[in-house]
C-alpha positions in Angstrom: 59.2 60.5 -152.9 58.9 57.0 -154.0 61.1 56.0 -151.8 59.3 57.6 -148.9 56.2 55.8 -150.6 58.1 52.3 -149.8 59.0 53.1 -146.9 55.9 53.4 -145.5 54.3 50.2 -147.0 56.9 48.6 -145.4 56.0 49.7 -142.1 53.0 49.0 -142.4 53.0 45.6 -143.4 55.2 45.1 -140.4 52.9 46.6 -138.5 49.9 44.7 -140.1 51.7 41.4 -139.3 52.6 42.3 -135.8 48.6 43.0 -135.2 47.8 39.4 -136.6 50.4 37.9 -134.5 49.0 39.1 -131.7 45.6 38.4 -132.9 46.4 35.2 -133.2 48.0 34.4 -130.0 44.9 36.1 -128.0 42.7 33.7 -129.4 44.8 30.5 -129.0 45.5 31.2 -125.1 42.5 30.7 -123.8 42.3 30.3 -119.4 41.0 26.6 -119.2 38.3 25.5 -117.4 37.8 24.7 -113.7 37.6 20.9 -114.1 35.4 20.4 -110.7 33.4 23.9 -111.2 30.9 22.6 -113.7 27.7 20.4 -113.6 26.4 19.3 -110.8 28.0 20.4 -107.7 31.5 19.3 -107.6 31.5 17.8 -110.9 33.3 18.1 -114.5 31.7 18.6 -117.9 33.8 16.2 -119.3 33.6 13.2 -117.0 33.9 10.0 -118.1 31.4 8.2 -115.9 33.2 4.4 -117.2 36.4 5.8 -115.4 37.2 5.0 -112.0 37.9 8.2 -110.2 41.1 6.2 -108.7 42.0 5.5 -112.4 41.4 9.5 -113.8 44.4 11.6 -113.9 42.9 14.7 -113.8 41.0 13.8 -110.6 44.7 13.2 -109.1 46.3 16.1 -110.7 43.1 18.4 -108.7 44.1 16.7 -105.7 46.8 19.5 -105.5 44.6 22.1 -105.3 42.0 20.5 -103.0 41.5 19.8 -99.6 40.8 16.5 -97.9 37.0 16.3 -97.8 36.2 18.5 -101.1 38.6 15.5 -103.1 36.7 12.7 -101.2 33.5 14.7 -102.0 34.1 15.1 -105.4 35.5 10.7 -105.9 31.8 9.9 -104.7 30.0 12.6 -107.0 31.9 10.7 -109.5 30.6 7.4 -108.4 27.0 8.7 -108.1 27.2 9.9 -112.0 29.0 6.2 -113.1 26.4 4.6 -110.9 22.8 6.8 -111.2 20.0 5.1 -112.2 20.7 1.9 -111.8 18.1 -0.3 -110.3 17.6 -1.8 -106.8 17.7 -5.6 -106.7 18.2 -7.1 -103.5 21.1 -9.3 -103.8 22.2 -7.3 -106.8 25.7 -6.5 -107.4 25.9 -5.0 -110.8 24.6 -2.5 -112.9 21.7 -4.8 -113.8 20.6 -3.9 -110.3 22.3 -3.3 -107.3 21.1 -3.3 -103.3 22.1 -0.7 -100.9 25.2 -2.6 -98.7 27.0 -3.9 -102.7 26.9 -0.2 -103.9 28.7 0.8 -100.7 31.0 -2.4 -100.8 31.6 -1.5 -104.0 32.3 2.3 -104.3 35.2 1.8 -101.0 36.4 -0.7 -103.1 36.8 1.0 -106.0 37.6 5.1 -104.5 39.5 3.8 -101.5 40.4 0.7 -101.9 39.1 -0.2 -98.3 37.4 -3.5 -98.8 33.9 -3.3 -96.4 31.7 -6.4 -95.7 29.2 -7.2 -98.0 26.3 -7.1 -95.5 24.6 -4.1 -93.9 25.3 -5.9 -90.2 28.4 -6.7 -91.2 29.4 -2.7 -92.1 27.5 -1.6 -89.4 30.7 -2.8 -87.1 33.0 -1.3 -89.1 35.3 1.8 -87.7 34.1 4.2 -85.1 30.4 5.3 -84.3 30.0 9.3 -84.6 27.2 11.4 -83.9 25.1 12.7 -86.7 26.2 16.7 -86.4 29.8 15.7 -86.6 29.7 13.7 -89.8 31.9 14.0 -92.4 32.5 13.4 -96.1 32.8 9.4 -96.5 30.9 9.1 -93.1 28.7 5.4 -93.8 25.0 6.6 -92.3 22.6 4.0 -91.4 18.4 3.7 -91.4 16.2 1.5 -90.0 13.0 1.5 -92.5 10.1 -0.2 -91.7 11.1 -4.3 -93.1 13.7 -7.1 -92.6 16.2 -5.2 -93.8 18.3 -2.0 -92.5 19.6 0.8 -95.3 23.4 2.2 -95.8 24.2 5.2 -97.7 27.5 7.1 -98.1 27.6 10.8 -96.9 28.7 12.7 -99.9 28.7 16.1 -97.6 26.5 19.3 -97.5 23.1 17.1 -96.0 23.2 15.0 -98.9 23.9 11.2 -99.2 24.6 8.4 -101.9 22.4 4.9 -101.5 20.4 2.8 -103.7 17.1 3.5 -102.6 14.5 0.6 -102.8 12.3 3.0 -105.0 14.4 5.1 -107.4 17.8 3.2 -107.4 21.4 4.2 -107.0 21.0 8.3 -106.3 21.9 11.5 -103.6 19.2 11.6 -100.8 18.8 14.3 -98.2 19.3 13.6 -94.5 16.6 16.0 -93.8 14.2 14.4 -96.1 11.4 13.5 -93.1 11.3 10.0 -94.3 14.9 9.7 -93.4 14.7 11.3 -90.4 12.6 9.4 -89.1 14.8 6.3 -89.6 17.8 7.6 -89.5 19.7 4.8 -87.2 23.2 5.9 -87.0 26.7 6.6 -88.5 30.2 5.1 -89.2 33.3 6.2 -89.9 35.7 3.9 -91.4 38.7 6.5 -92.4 39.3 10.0 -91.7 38.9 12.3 -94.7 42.2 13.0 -94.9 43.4 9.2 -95.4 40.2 8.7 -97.8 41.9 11.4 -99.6 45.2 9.9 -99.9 43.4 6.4 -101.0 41.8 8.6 -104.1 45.2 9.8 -104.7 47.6 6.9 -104.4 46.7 4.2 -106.3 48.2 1.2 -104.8 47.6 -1.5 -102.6 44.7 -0.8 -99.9 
């Protein structure tokens, strides 16, 4: 009887300790988040927005998974959160303040390593005119406001597009917003999608 009695204490323990070892691995595997299904559209919880999206491993490892124009998409959403708020200053190149042709220079610089023209007139001749209902993500899109100077912004995709307005500084603009429709000029394409993706993914030299 006693013996019987030990016998099943010792199954149970074994039992018991099965159960907490599977306890334990249910709650240590845990599915990990989508990096680029978080935030605002496109964009991870856990950005760093000091980190170059050329420079951030986990942008390249996404890549993989990705295609062309959602990677280039998701480099420039990365730019817009490293680069939001900062002010207009004409002439500006910094994040002290930065005008609307620098922020452009700069962002191809930095995502695609495509080095633009500093000017507005100068990026204006740069790669291929295409009409505004075919443009696609990394498209440059030009305006003509009332003033001396013309506007550039980046098309980010989805109507929207990245600029340093005059008013509220660097930010995501609508196309359809009536005040750039109305001066909406024209559009650029300097790369295809598909080599602006390869630029994100390939560090190296441009």
């Amino acid at each position: 009887m006693v013996a019987t009695v030990s016998s099943r204490i010792a199954v149970l323990g074994v039992s018991l300790a099965l159960i907490t070892g599977c306890a334990g691995t249910s709650t240590t595997s845990q599915t990990p988040e989508d990096y680029f299904a978080l935030q605002l559209p496109g964009m991870p919880s856990s950005f760093n927005p000091m980190m170059s999206p050329v420079d951030n491993p986990i942008l390249q490892v996404s890549s993989l998974h990705n295609p062309p124009p959602e990677l280039v998409r998701q480099a420039l959403l990365a730019q817009h959160e490293r680069w939001a708020g900062t002010p207009y200053r004409i002439g500006g190149t910094g994040r002290s303040g930065i005008d609307c042709s620098a922020l452009v220079q700069n962002v191809f610089s930095e995502t695609f390593r495509l080095q633009l023209p500093r000017s507005t007139s100068g990026q204006v001749q740069e790669g291929t005119q295409v009409s505004r209902d075919q443009l696609q993500v990394g498209d440059l899109v030009f305006f003509r406001p009332p003033g001396r100077y013309d506007h550039v912004g980046i098309y980010v995709g989805d109507g929207y597009f990245l600029h340093a307005s005059t008013s509220q500084g660097v930010m995501l603009s609508e196309l359809d917003n009536s005040y750039w429709q109305r001066y909406y000029w024209q559009a650029r394409r300097t790369l295809e999608p598909t080599t602006l993706a390869q630029r994100v993914t390939e560090p190296g030299e441009g």
